[in-house]
N, C-alpha and C positions, 0 to 999 in steps of 0.2 A: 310559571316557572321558566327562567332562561337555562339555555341549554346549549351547550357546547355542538353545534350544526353539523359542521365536517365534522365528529367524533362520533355523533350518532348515525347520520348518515351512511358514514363509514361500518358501522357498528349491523346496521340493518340490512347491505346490503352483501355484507361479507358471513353475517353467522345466522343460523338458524337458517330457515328454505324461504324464499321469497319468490314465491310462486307467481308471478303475472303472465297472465294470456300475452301472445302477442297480438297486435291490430290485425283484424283482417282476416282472423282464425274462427271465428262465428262468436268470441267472448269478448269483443271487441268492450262491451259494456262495461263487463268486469272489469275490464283493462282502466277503463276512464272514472267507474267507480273507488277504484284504488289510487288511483292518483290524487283524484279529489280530498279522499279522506286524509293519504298522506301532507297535505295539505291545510286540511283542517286541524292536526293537531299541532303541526309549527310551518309556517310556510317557509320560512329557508329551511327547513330539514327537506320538505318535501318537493322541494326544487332542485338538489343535487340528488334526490333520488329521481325523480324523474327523468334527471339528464343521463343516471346509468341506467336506468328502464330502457330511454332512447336507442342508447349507443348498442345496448344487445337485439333489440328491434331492426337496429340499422344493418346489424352485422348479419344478422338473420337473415333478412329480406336480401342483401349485395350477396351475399359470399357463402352462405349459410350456418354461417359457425354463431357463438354462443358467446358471452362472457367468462371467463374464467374464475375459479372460484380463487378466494383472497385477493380480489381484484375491483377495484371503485372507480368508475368509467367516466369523463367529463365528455364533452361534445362541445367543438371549440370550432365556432363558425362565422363568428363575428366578422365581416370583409368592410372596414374602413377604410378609405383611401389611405390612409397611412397609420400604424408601420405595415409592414405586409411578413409574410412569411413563405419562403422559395422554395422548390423543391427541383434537384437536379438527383442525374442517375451516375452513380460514379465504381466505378471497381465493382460492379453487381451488385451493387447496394443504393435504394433510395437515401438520400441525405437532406432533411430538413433547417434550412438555416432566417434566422427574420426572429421577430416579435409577435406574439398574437395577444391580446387585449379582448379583455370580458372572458376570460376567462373564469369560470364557476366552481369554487374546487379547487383554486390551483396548488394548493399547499400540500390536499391531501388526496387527489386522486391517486391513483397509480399508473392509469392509463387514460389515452385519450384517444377520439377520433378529433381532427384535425384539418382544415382544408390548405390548401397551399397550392401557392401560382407554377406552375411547368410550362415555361414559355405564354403562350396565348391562353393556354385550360386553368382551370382549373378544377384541380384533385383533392380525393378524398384520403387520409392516411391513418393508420395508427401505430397510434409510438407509446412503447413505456417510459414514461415517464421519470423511471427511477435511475437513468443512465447518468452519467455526467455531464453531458452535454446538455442536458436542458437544466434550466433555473427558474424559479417560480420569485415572481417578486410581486407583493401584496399591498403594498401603499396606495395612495394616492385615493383613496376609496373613502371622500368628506358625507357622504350619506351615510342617516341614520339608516334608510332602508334596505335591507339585504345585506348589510354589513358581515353580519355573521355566516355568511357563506363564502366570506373571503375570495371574493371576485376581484384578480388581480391579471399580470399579467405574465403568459409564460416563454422564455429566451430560449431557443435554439441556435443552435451552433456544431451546424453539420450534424446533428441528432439522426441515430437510426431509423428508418420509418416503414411500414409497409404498405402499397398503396389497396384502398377496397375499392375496388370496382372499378368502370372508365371513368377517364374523364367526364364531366357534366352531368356525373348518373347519381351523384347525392343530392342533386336538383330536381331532376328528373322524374326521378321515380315516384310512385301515390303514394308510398312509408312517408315522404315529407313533408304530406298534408298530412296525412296519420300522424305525426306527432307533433302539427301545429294542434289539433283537436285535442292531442294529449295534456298539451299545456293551458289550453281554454280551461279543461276540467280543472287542473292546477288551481287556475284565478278561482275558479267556482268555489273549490276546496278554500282559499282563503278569502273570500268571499262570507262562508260561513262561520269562519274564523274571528273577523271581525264583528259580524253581528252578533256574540253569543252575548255580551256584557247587552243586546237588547234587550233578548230571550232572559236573560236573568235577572234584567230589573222588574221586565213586565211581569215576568212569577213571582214576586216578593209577593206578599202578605203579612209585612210586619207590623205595617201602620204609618210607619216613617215612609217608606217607599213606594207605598200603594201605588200600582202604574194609574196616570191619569190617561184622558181618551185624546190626548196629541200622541203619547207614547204608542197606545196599543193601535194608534192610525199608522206612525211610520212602521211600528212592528209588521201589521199588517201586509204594507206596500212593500217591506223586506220579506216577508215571508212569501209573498207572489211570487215574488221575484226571482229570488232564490229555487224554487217549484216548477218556474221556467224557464230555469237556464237547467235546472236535470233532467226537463223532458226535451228540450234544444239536444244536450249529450247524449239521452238515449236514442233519439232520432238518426243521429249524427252515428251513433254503432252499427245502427241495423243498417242504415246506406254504404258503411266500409266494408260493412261482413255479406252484403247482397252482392256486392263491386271490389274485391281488394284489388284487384289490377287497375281498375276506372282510374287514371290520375286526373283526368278532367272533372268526374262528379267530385273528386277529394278534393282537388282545389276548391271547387265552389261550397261545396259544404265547410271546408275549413276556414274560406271568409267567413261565411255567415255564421258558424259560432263562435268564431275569435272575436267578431264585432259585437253581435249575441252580449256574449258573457262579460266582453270590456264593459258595456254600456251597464251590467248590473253591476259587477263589482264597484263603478264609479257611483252609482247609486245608492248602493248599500252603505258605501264609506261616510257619502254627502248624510242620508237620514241617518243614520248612528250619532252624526257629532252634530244634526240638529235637535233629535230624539234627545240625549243626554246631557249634552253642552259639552266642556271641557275636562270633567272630574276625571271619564275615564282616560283621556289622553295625557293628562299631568299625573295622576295620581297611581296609573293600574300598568305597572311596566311592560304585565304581556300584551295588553292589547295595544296600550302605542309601538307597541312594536311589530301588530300585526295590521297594522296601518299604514306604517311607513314600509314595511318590506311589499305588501300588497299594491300600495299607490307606485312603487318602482317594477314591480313585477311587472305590472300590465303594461308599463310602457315600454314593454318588449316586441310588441304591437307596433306596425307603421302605419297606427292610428289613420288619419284621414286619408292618407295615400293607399291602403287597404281599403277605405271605403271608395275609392277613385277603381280600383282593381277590380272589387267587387260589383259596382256597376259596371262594367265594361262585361264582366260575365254574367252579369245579370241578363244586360240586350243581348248575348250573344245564344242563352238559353232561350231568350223570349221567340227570337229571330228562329231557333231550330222548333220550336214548339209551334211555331204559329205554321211551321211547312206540311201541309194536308198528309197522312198516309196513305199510301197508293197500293193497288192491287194491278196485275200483269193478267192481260187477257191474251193467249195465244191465237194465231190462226193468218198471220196478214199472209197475203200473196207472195213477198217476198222473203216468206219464212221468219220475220221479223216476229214482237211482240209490240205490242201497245201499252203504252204504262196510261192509268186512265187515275184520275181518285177515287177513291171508296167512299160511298156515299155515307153521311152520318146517318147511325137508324132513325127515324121519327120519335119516337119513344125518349128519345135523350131531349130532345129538345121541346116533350110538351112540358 
């Protein structure tokens, strides 16, 4: 079933309670489990929910405040070298003026967080979106993938703003790796999405269909797969919910599931359209559609230069891990201490 994106999203996160933990609160799990799922039933719905998931995460953790109700939140951070988007202080009022691009939503959010140049910084803002000054413009958007979430781009012109936080602290903070892990689950959620037309050839039993043992092999290899990228997120909860201040473990946990879970989604995609062939991508309009929004999803990812990032934090854990723990013997003459190491017991190393 296609389904109007921004209308539902909008739909989901304005009526009835839409309860989600936030990262870091000990349900960190749930947090990622929800995402996932929203995900799995359309992945552009569940990608502009995610991004107003985000923005009350954000607003939480900067400033403490909440989303407002009747209110669909995008999170607009995209920093291309060109166009850019300014922010100066004028008459006691922040003023937003520029272009911002990849924008998610942009037709139907209501509000948004925003970053924008202040001289040397850059800041975090949010602005409603419903004033006059801003204009949402949606062209230019030749993919089939994620289409329907109307990624376009939005025009300020001296737009009111308010800013969250300091300068460089929507960087900053470990919320930002928290909801790079928010979005792995994402991928996972439409991950599962694309494999169900596996799942459902391999359960036929009509005679015509009967899965052969190539099918029930890449089934298989998706089914691992899939099994390990949600024991990857729940991993990945219990380390935000043991550490939500850690911004150093959050980075590094958020490489290694964002890389994690890319490497399956691309896997799943690959054996699905060897498993099947082509039937269901010319013939079954959801799932080519949860193909092409999935294949553009993940390349939200700075693929190989995240895997560049990622080793550098890899040697820089290996480098603190390999430094002995030390224990403090008091008593020297000159009232000093002596840092000595602490021997490994015997026992560990028979």
């Amino acid at each position: 079933m296609i389904v109007d994106a921004p209308a539902l999203a909008y739909r989901i996160v304005t009526e009835g309670a839409l309860d989600v933990p936030l990262p870091g609160r000990g349900e960190t799990a749930v947090r990622l489990r929800t995402l996932a799922e929203f995900c799995h039933r359309d992945i552009s719905v569940g990608r502009l929910v995610e991004a107003h998931l985000d923005a009350d995460a954000i607003l939480a953790e900067i400033v403490g405040e909440r989303v407002g109700p009747d209110e669909m939140w995008g999170v607009w951070a995209a920093e291309p070298p060109e166009p850019r988007v300014s922010a100066e202080y004028c008459s006691g009022q922040w003023l937003l003026s520029g272009a911002k691009p990849w924008c998610s939503g942009v037709a139907a959010c209501t509000h948004a967080l925003v970053t924008a140049d202040h001289g040397s910084d850059r800041r975090l803002f949010a602005i409603d979106l419903r004033q006059p000054a801003v204009r949402a413009e949606r062209g230019g958007w030749a993919a089939a993938g994620m289409r329907a979430t109307e990624t376009g781009t939005a025009r300020f012109d001296r737009a009111v703003a308010r800013p969250i936080g300091e300068p460089g602290q929507y960087l900053s903070r470990p919320g930002f790796w928290h909801g790079g892990i928010g979005v792995a689950a994402c991928w996972l959620g439409g991950a599962r999405k694309v494999a169900g037309v596996l799942y459902q050839r391999a359960g036929r039993r009509d005679g015509a269909h009967h899965a052969d043992d190539l099918t029930l092999m890449h089934l298989g290899a998706v089914d691992a797969m899939l099994a390990g990228g949600r024991s990857m997120l729940e991993q990945a909860a219990t380390t935000v919910d043991a550490a939500p201040k850690d911004a150093v473990a959050a980075r590094l946990t958020a490489h290694q599931v964002r890389w994690g879970v890319e490497q399956i989604a691309t896997a799943v995609i690959d054996r699905v359209n060897r498993a099947l062939g082509p039937g269901p991508l010319v013939h079954d309009r959801e799932h080519s559609r949860a193909v092409a929004d999935l294949a553009v999803y993940i390349r939200q990812s700075h693929a190989d230069r995240d895997l560049v990032e990622l080793g550098r934090l890899a040697v820089e854990r290996h480098d603190s891990d390999e430094q002995p723990p030390s224990s403090t013997v008091p008593g020297n003459s000159d009232g000093t201490s002596t840092v000595v190491p602490r021997p490994i017991p015997t026992e560990i190393l028979r």
